[in-house]
TORPA-422956 format. One record per residue (C-alpha): residue in one letter; z, x, y. Coordinates in Angstrom, 1 decimal, padded with zeros to 4 digits. Example, Ala and Ser with C-alpha at 12.3 -4.5 7.8 and 13.67 -1.06 7.14 Angstrom:
residues 2
{"A" {007.8 012.3 -004.5}};
{"S" {007.1 013.7 -001.1}};
//
This chain:
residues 493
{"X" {-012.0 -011.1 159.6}};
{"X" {-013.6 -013.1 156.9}};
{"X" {-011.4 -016.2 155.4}};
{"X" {-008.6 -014.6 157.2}};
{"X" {-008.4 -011.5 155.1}};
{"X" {-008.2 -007.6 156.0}};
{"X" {-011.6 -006.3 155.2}};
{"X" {-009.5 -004.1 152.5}};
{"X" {-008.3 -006.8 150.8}};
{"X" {-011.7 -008.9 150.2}};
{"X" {-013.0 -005.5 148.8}};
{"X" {-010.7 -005.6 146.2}};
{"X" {-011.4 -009.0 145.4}};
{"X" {-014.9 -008.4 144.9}};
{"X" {-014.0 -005.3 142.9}};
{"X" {-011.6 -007.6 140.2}};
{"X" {-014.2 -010.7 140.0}};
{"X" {-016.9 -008.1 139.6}};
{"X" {-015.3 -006.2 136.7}};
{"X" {-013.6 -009.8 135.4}};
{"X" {-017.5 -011.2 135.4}};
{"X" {-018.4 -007.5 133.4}};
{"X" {-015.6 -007.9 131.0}};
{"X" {-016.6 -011.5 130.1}};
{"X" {-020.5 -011.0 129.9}};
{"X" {-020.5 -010.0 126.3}};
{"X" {-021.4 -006.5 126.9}};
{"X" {-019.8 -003.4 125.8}};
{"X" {-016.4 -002.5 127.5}};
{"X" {-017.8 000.8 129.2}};
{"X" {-021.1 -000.5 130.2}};
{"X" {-019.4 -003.3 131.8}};
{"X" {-016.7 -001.4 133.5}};
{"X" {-019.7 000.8 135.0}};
{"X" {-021.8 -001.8 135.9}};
{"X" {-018.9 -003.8 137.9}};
{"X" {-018.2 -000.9 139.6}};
{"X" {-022.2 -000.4 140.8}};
{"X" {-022.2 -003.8 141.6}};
{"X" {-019.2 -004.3 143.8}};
{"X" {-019.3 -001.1 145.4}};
{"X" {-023.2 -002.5 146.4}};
{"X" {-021.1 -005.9 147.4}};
{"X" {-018.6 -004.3 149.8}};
{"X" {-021.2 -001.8 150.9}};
{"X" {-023.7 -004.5 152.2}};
{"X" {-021.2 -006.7 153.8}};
{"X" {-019.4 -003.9 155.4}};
{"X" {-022.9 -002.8 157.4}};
{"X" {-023.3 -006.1 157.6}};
{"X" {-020.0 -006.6 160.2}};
{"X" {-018.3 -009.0 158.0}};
{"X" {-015.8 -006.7 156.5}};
{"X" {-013.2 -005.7 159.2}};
{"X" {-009.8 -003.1 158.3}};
{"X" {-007.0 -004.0 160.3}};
{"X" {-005.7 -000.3 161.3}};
{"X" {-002.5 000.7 163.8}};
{"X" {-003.6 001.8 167.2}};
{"X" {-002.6 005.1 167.0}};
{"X" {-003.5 005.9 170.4}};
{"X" {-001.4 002.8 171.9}};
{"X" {002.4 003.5 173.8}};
{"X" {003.9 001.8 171.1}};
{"X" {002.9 004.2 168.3}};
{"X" {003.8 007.3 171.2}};
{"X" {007.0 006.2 171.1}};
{"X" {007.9 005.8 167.6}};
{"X" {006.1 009.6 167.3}};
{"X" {008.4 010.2 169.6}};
{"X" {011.6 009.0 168.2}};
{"X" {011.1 011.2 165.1}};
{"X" {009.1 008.7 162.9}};
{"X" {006.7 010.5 160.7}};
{"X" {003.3 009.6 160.7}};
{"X" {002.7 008.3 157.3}};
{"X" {005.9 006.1 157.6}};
{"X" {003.9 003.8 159.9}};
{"X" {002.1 001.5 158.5}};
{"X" {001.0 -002.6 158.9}};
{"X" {003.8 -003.4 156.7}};
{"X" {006.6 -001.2 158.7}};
{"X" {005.8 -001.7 162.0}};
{"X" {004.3 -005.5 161.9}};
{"X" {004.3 -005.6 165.9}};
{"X" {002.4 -002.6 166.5}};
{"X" {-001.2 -003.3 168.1}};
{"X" {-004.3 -002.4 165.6}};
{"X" {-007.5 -001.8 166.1}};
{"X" {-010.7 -003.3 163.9}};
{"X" {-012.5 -000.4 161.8}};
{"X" {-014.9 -000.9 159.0}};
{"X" {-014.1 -000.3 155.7}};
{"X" {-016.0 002.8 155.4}};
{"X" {-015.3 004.4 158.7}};
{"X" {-018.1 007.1 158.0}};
{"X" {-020.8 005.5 157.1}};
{"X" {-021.2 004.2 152.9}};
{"X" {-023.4 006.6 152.3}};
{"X" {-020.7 009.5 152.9}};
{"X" {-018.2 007.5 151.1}};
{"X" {-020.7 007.2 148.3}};
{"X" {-021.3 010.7 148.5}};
{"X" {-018.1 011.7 148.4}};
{"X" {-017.7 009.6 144.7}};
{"X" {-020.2 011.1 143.4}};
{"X" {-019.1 014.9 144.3}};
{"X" {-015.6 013.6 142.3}};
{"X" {-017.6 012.4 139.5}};
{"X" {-019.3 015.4 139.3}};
{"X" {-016.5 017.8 139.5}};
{"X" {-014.3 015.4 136.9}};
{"X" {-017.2 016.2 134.3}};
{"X" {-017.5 019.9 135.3}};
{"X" {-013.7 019.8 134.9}};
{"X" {-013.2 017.5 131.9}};
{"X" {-016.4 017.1 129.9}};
{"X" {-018.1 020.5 130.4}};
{"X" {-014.7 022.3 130.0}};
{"X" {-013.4 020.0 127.0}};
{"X" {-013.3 022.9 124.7}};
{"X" {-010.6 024.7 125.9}};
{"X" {-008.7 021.5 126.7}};
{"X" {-006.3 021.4 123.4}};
{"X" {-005.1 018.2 123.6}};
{"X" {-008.7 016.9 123.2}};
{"X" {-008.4 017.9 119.6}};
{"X" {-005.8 015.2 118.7}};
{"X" {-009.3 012.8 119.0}};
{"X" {-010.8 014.4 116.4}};
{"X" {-007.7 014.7 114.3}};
{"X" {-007.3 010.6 114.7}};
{"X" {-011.6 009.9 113.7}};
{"X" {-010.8 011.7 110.4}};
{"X" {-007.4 010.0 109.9}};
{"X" {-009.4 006.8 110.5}};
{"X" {-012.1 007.9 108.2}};
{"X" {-009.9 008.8 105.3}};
{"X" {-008.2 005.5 105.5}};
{"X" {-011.4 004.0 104.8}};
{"X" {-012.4 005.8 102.2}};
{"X" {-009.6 006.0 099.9}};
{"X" {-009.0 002.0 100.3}};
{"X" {-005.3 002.6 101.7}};
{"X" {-006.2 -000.3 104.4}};
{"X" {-007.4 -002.8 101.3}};
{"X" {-004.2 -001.9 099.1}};
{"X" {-001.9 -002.0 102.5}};
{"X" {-003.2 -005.6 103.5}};
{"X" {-002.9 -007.0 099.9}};
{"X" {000.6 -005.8 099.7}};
{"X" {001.5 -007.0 103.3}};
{"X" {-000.7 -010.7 102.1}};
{"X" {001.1 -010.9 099.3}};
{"X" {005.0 -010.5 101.3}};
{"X" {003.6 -012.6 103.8}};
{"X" {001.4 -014.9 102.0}};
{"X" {004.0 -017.7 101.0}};
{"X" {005.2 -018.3 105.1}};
{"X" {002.9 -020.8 107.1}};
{"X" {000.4 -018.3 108.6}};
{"X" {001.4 -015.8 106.3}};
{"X" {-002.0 -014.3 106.4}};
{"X" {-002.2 -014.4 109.5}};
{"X" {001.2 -012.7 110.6}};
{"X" {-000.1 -009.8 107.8}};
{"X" {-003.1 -009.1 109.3}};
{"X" {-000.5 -008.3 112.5}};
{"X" {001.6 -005.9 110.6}};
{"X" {-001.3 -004.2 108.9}};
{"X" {-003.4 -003.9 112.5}};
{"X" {000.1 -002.6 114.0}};
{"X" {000.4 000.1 110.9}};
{"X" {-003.2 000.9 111.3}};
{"X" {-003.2 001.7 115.0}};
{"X" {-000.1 003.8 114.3}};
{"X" {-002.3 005.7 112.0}};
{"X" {-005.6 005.8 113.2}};
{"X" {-005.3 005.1 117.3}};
{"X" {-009.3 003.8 117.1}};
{"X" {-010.1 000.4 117.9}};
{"X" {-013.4 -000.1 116.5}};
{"X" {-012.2 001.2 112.8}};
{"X" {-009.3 -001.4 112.7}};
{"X" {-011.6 -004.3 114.0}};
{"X" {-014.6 -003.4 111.4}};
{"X" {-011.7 -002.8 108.6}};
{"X" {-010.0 -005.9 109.0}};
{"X" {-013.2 -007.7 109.7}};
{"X" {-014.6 -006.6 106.3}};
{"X" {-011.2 -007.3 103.9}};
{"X" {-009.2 -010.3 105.6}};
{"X" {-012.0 -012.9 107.1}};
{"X" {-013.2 -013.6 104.1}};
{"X" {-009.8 -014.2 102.4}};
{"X" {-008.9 -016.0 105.3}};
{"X" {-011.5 -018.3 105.2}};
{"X" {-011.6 -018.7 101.7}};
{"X" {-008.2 -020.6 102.0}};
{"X" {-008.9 -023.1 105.0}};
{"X" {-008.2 -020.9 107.9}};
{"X" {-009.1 -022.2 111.4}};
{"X" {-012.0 -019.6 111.7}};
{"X" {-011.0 -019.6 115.5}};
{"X" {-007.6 -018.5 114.0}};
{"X" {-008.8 -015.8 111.9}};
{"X" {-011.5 -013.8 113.8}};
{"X" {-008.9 -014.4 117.2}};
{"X" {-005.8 -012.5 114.7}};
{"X" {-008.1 -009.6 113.9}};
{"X" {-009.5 -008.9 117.4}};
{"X" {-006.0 -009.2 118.8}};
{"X" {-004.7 -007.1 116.4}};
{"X" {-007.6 -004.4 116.7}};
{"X" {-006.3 -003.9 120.1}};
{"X" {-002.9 -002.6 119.0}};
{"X" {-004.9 001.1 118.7}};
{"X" {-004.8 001.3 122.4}};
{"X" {-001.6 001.3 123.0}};
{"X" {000.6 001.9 119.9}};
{"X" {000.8 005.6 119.6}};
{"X" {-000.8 007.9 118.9}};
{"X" {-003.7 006.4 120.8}};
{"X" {-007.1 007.9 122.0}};
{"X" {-006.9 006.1 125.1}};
{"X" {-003.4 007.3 126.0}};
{"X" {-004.7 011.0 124.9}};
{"X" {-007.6 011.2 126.9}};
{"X" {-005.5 009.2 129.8}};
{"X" {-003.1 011.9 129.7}};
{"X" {-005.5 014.5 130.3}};
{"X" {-006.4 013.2 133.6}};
{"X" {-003.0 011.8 134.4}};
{"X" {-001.2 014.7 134.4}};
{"X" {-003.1 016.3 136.9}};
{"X" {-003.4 013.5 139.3}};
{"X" {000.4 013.0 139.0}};
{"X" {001.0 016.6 139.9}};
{"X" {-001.1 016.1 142.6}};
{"X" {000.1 013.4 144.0}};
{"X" {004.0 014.3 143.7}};
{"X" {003.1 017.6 145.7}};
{"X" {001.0 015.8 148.6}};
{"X" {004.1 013.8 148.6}};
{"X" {006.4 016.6 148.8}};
{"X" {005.0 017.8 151.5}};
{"X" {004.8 014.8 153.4}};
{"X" {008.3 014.4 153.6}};
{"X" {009.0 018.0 154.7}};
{"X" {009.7 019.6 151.3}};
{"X" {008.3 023.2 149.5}};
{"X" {007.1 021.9 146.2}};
{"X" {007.8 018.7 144.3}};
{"X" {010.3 020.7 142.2}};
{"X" {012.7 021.0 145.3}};
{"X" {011.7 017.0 146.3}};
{"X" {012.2 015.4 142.4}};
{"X" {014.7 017.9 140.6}};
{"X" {012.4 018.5 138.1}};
{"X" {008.7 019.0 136.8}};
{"X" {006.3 017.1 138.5}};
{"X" {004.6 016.7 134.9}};
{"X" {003.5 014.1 133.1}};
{"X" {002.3 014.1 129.2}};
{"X" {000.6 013.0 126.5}};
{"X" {004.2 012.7 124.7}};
{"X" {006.0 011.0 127.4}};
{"X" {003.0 008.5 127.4}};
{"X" {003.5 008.0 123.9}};
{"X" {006.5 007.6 124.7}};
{"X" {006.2 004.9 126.9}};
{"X" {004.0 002.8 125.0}};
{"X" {005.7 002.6 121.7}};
{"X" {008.0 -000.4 122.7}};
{"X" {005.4 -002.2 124.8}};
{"X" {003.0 -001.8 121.6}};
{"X" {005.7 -003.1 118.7}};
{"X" {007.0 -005.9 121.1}};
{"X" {002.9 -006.9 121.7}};
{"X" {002.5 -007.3 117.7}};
{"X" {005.8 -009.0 117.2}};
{"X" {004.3 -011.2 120.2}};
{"X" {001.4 -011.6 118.0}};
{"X" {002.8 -012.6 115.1}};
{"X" {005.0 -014.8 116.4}};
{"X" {002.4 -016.6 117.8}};
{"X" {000.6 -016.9 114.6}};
{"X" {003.7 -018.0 112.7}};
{"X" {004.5 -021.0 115.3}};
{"X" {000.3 -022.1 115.5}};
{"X" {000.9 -022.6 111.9}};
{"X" {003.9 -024.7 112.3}};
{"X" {002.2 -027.0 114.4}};
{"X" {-001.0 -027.2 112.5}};
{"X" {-000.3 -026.4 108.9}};
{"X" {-004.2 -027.3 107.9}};
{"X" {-005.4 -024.6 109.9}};
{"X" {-003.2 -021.9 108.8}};
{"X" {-001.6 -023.0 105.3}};
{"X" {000.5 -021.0 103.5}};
{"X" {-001.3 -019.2 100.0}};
{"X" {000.3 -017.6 097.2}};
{"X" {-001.6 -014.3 096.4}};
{"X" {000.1 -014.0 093.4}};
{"X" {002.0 -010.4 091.9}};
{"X" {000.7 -007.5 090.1}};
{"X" {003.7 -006.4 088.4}};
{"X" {004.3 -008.9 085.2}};
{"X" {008.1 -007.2 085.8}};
{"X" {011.2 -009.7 086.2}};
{"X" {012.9 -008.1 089.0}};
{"X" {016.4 -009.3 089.3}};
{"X" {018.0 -009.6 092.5}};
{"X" {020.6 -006.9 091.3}};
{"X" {018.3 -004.4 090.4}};
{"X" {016.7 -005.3 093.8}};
{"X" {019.0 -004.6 096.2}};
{"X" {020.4 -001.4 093.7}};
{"X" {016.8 000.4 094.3}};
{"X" {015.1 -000.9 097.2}};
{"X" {018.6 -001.1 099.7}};
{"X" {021.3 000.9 098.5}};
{"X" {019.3 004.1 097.0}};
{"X" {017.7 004.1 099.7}};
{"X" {020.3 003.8 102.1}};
{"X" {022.7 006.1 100.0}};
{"X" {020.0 009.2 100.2}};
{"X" {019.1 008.4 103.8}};
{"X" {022.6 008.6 104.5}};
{"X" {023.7 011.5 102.3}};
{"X" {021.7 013.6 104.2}};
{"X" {023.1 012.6 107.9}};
{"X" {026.3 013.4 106.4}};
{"X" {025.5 016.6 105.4}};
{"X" {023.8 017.9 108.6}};
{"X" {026.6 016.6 110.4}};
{"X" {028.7 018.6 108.6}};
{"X" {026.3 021.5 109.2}};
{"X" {024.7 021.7 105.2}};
{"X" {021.6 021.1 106.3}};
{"X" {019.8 022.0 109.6}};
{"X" {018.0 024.7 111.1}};
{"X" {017.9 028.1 109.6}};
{"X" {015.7 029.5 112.7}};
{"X" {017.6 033.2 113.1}};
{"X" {015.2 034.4 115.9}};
{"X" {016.8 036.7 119.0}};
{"X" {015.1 036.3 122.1}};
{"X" {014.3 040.0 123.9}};
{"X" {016.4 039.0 126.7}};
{"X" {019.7 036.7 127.6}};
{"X" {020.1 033.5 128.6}};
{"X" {019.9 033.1 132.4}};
{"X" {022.6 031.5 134.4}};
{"X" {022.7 027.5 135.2}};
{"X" {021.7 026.4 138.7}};
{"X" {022.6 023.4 140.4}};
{"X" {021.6 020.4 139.5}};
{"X" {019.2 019.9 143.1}};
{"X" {018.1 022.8 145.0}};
{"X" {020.5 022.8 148.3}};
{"X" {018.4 025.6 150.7}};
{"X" {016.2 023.1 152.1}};
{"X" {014.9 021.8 155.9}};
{"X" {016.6 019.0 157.2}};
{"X" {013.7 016.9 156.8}};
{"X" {014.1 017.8 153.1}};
{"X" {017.6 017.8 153.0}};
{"X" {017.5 014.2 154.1}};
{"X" {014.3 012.6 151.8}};
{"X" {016.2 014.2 148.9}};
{"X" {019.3 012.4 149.4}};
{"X" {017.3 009.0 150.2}};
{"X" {015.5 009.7 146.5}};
{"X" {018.4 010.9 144.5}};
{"X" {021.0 009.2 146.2}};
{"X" {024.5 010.6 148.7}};
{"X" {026.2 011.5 145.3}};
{"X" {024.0 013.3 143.6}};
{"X" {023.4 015.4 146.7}};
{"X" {026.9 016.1 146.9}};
{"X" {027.0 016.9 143.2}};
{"X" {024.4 019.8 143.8}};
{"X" {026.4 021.6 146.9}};
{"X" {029.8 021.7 144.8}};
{"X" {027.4 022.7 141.8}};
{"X" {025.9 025.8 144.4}};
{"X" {029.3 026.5 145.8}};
{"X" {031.5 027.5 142.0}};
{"X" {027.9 029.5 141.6}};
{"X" {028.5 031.1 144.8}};
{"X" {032.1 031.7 143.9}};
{"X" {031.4 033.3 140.6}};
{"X" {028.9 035.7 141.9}};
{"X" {025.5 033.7 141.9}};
{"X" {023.4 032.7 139.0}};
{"X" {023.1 035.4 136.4}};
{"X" {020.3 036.8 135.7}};
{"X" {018.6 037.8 132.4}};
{"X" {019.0 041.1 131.1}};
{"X" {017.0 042.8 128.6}};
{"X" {019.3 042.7 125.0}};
{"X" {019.4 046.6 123.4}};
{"X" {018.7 047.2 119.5}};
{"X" {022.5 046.6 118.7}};
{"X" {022.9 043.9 120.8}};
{"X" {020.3 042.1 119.1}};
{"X" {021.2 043.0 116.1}};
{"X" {024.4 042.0 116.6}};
{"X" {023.0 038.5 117.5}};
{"X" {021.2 038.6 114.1}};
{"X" {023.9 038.6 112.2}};
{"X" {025.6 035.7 114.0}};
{"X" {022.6 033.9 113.9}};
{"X" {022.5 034.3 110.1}};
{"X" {026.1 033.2 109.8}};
{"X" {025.5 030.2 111.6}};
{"X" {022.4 028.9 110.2}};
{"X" {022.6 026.0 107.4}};
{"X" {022.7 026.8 103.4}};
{"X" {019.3 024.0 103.2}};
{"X" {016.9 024.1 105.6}};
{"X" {015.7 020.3 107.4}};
{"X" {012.5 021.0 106.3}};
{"X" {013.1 021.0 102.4}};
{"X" {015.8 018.4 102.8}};
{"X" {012.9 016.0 104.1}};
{"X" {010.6 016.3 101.8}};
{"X" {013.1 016.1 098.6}};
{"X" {014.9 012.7 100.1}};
{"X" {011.1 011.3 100.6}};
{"X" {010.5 012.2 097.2}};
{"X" {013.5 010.6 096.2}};
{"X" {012.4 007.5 098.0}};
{"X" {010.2 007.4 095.5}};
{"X" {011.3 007.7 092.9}};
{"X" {014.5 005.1 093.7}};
{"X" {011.0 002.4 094.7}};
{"X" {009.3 003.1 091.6}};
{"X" {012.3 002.3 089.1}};
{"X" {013.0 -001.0 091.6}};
{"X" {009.6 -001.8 090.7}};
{"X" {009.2 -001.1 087.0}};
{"X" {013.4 -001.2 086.4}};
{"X" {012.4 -001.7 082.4}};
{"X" {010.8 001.6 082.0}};
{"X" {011.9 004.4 080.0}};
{"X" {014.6 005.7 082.9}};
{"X" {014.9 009.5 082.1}};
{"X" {011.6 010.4 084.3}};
{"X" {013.9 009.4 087.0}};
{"X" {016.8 010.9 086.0}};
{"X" {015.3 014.1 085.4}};
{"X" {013.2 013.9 088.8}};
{"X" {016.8 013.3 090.6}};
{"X" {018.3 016.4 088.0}};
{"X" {015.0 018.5 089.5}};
{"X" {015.9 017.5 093.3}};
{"X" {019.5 019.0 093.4}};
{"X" {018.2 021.9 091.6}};
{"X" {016.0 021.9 094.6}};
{"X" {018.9 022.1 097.0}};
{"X" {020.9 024.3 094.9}};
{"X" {017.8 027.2 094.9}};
{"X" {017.5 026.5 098.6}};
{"X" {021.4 026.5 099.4}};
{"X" {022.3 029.8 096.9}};
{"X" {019.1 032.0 096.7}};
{"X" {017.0 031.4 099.9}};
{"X" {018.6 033.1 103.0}};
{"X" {017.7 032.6 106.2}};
{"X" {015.1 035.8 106.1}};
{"X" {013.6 034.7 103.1}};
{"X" {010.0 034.5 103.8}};
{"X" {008.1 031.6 103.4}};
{"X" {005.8 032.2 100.3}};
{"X" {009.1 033.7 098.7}};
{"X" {011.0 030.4 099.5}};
{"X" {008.0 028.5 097.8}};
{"X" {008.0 030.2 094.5}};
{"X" {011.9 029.8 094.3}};
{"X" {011.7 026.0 094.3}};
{"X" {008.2 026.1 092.7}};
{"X" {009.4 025.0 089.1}};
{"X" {012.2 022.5 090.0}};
{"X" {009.6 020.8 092.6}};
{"X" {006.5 020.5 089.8}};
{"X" {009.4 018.1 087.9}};
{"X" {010.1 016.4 090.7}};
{"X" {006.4 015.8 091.1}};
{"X" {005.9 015.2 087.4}};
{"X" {008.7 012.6 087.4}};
{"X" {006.9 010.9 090.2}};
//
């Protein structure tokens, strides 16, 4: 073996320094990613014909591996890392040859693009990309980035590194917005270098903060990258958690897991929300202590105010904390009182089914026992007294078809139940109140009855919603009800 190292192992070496050496040559991400990959897989192929590349592989045909066969070990349980002791024979790394392995690649590539490319169309999910290009595009054009940074420098501005630490904030808001790379790079590139510059930052400093923060798009949703990733994830997850289902003596990977061998674009948003906020509070953070310890390259600068308004700290906290927080939480109160919630009435054609148990119980031994090593004795114990007051009552019921008066009847319950204001309109009225309460904060010496005619126009908002829209009120109908009251509210805004 060469240096000492399992002819596996050295591959992937040359496989990282190869893409490392791609990354860092200055040319574009995917050409460099493709290129590693050609060259490295050229590497390991010539050194594997070569002789110099050697796998260390268990003997399957010694006694040793017999007898574990034999004991009731399955197969893929064996491995170098189980069974140390076990005698192993020297393969190469491509057993068959590297021109079938190379073969074999390019048959997946092919049928990934006939899958994934070809067939994008009538992949839904792929729309969401299009959806975030014309959310970036519309924050460039309508200068939303420009105002947002300004405001952010001018929060900011006063801290050592303030500029610095708003460039963060507005990369992380951007990414949230736009998921593109490129268009938070170029837009940040365009409106903060030269400010930055302009007032003594370390240009190392600057164009470092707006590249960093460019990078937030990839992983603070919603993000292209996790979108397309998701696409392709999915599959190869269900995959996989079959193949291992089976492996371990199971049906399906529902049986094996519990639950849906499924993996989203939503759960990966999911998952990449924290990681992304605590990367740009990483970021900033880092920013704020460089200026610390070198105030020249990172000084603090006063962009100065656009509102010639003396805001007292009174009138502050009154409009931008506890106006806020008092409509915010008037409406948690009232939908936990049930005024405001969902007013969906809809009967399904049939009834609800019975529950089953928790873990599905009618399974091999082989099953029986990689299920309770996965989910634990308990839990497996859990499911058979689950299955057993099931049996007791009769098995899981089934779902019957409902008759006219049965649904019917499960109308008018439905009605009963639902809230007097729906969610929806509750939303939009405590935005618009939001506001309203941040524009008097800002200008508190203005004339004030705008605002208290906008906050008149809202509850006659809710009052239309809560005394005249029912529950089968359609939507246009629902629209022209609140139609005046809401053109105040907008006029008052």
């Amino acid at each position: 073996m060469l240096f000492g190292l399992d002819g596996v192992e050295i591959g992937l070496l040359i496989v990282f320094l190869c893409l490392f050496g791609g990354i860092l040559s200055g040319f574009p991400v995917a050409f460099a990613i493709g290129g590693s990959a050609v060259i490295s897989f050229g590497i390991v192929a010539g050194l594997d014909s070569a002789g110099w590349l050697i796998h260390q592989a268990i003997d399957t045909g010694s006694a040793e591996y017999a007898a574990l066969i034999a004991e009731g070990v399955r197969p893929d349980k064996i491995s170098v890392f189980t069974y140390p002791e076990l005698s192993r024979v020297g393969l190469p790394v491509f057993p068959q040859g590297w021109e079938t392995a190379l073969d074999r690649n390019v048959s997946f590539v092919v049928n990934r693009m006939n899958e994934r490319v070809l067939a994008g169309q009538s992949i839904e999910t792929l729309l969401a990309v299009l959806m975030f290009v014309l959310m970036g595009i519309t924050l460039e054009r309508s200068k939303i980035a420009n105002d947002l940074l300004l405001t952010m420098a001018r929060v900011f501005g006063p801290l050592p590194g303030g500029l610095a630490v708003s460039i963060v904030v507005v990369g992380a808001f951007l990414a949230a917005s736009t998921g593109i790379v490129g268009a938070t790079v170029v837009t940040m590139g365009l409106l903060a270098l030269p400010t930055m510059l302009r007032n003594n930052y370390s240009p190392e400093l600057a164009t470092g903060v707006i590249a960093a923060s460019g990078t937030l798009g990839q992983i603070i949703p919603p993000s292209i990258v996790i979108v397309l990733l998701g696409t392709l994830a999915g599959d190869l997850y269900a995959a996989a958690q079959e193949e291992r289902a089976s492996s371990v003596g199971c049906s399906d990977a529902l049986t094996y897991l519990g639950e849906p061998a499924v993996v989203s674009v939503g759960t990966l948003f999911q998952a990449a929300l924290l990681p992304g906020i605590m990367l740009a509070v990483l970021y900033a953070g880092y920013a704020f202590c460089y200026a610390l310890l070198n105030p020249s390259k990172a000084p603090a600068v006063e962009m100065g105010s656009t509102n010639s308004e003396v805001i007292t700290r009174n009138e502050a906290l009154t409009w931008f904390i506890a106006a806020p927080a008092a409509l915010i939480g008037g409406m948690m109160v009232l939908s936990s009182i049930g005024l405001i919630g969902n007013q969906s009435v809809a009967v399904d054609s049939f009834s609800q089914a019975g529950e089953t148990a928790s873990l599905r119980t009618s399974v091999s031994p082989d099953c029986q026992a990689a299920m309770i090593e996965l989910h634990g004795q308990e839990a497996w114990d859990a499911a058979l007294a689950e299955q057993a007051a099931i049996n007791e009552a009769g098995g899981v019921a089934k779902a019957t078809q409902l008759t006219e008066d049965q649904r019917a009847a499960q109308l008018e319950i439905n009605i009963a139940n639902a809230a007097p204001v729906g969610t929806g309109i509750a939303i939009v009225m405590v935005l618009l109140g939001l506001v309203l309460a941040t524009a008097r904060g800002i200008s508190p010496t203005s004339d004030p009855r705008p605002l208290w005619i906008g906050f008149a126009a809202i509850a006659a908002v809710f009052l239309v919603d809560a005394l005249f829209v029912s529950p089968l009120t359609s939507p246009g109908f629902t629209f022209l009800m609140i139609l005046l009251p809401l053109i105040v509210v907008l006029w008052a805004t």
